[in-house]
C-alpha positions in Angstrom: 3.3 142.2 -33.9 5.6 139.5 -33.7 8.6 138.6 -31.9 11.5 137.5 -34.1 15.0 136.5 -32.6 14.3 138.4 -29.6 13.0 141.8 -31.4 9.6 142.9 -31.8 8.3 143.9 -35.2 5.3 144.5 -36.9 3.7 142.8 -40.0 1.0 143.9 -42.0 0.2 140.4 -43.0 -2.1 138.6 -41.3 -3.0 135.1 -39.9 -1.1 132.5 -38.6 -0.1 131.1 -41.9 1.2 134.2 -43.0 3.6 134.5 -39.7 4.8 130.5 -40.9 5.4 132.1 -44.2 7.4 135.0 -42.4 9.4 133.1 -40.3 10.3 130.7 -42.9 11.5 133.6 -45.1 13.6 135.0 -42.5 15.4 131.5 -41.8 16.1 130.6 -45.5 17.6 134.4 -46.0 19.8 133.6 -42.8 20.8 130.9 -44.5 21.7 133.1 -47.7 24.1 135.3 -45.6 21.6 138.3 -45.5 21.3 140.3 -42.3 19.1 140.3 -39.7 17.9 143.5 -39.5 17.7 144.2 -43.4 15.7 141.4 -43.8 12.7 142.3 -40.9 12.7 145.3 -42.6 11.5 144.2 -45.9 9.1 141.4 -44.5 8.2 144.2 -42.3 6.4 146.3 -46.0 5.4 143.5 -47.5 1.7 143.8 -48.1 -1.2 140.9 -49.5 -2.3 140.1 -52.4 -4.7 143.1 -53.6 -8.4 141.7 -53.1 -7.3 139.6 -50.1 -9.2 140.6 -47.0 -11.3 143.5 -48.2 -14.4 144.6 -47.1 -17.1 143.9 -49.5 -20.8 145.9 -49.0 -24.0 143.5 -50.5 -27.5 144.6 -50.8 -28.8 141.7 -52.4 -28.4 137.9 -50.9 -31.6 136.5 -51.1 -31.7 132.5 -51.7 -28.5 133.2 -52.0 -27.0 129.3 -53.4 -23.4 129.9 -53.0 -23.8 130.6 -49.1 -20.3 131.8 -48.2 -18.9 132.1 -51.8 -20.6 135.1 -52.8 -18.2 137.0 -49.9 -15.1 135.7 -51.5 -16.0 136.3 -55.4 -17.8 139.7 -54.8 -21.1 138.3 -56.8 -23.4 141.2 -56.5 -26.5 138.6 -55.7 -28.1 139.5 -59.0 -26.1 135.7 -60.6 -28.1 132.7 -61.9 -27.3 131.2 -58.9 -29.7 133.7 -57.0 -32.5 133.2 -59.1 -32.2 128.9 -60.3 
């Protein structure tokens, strides 16, 4: 939830960047002549990239060399990287 020009309204982005991102949106369609409510509206469905904060399950991460990579690109733990 944010507060925008005085009214509450919910995001299903995330993260404080995103809520920069929002709120910069919202100003430069202002600017454009666009109303208020119409545009919290649409920032209000926007959704993330797909991929971007999913849950990923691994079994394997033994000697694992990317440390905190392997989250981000989903490597199963069975990569060269496991085993060099």
């Amino acid at each position: 939830m944010m507060l925008v020009n005085d009214q509450e309204v919910h995001f299903r982005l995330i993260g404080e960047f995103n809520a920069y991102n929002l709120l910069a949106v919202f100003g430069a369609a202002i600017c454009l002549g666009e109303e208020k409510s119409e545009i919290l509206r649409n920032l209000s469905v926007l959704s993330g990239a797909e991929g971007r904060f999913d849950y990923m399950i691994f079994t394997q991460r033994k000697n694992c060399r990317h440390r905190g990579l392997c989250a981000y690109t989903g490597c199963t733990g069975k990569c060269a990287q496991h085993f060099a």
